[in-house]
C-alpha positions in Angstrom: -31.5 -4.9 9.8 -29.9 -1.8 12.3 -27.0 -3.5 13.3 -26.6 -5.1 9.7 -26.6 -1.1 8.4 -24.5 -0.1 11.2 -21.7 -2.8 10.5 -21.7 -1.5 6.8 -21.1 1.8 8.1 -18.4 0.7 10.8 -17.2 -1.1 7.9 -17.0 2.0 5.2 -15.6 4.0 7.8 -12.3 1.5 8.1 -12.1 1.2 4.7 -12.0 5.7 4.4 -9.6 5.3 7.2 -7.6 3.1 5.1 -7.7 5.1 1.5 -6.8 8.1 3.5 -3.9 6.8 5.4 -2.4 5.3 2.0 -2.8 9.0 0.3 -1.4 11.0 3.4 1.5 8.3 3.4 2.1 8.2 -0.2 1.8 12.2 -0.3 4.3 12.9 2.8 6.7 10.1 1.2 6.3 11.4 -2.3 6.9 14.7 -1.5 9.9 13.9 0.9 11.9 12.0 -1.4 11.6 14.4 -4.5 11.9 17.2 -1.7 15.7 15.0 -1.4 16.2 14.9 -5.0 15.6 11.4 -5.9 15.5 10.7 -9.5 15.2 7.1 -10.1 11.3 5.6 -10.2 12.2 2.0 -9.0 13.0 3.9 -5.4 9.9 5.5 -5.4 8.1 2.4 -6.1 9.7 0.7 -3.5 9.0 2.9 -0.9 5.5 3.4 -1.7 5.1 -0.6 -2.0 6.9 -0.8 1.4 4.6 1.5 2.8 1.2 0.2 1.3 1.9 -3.4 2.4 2.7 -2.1 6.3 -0.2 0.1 6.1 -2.4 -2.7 4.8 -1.1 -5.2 7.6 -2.4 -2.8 9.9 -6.2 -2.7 8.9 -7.1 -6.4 9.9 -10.7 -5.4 10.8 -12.3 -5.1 6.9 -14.5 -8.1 6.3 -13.3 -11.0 4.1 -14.8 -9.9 0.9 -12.6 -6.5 1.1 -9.5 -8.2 2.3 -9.4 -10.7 -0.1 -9.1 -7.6 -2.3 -6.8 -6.0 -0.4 -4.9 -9.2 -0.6 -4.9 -9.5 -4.4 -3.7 -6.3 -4.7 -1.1 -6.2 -2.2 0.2 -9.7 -4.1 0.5 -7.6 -6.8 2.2 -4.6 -5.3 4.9 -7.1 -3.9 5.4 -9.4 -6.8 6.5 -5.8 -8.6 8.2 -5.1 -5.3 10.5 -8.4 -6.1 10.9 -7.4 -10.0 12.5 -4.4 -9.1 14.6 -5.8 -6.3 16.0 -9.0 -8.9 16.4 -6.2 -11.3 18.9 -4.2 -9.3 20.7 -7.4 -8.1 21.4 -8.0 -11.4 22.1 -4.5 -12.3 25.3 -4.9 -8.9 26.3 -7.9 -10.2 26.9 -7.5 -13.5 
């Protein structure tokens, strides 16, 4: 029963790690390109999916429950990622 509690709480901590490296890098990013003057959303989408997949690719220790999770959602982020991308080919080849 300890170690089972002290897992969950190894466990929570990675996961807290994980929310507060995603704010930190979508704060600093944020805040950097707006800082630049960038105007157009689809960048800051991109970069913000950019850095939440390599961010997420670095916390392999979550159990499978949570990182199927993290999975779904990171399909999501990059099937937008891909929208966007086809969108502006489009847009430089018409």
């Amino acid at each position: 029963m300890i170690y089972r509690l002290d897992q969950r709480r190894r466990i929570l901590r990675i996961f807290n790690r994980l929310i507060i490296s995603l704010v930190i890098a979508f704060g600093v990013l944020t805040t950097g390109m707006a800082f630049l003057g960038q105007k157009d959303i689809s960048v800051y989408f991109i970069v913000d999916a950019i850095a939440f997949l390599v961010i997420t690719l670095l916390y392999t220790y979550l159990n499978q429950r949570a990182r199927g999770a993290l999975n779904a959602v990171s399909g999501v982020v990059f099937a937008g990622f891909l929208v966007i991308v086809v969108l502006k080919v489009i847009e430089i080849l018409k």
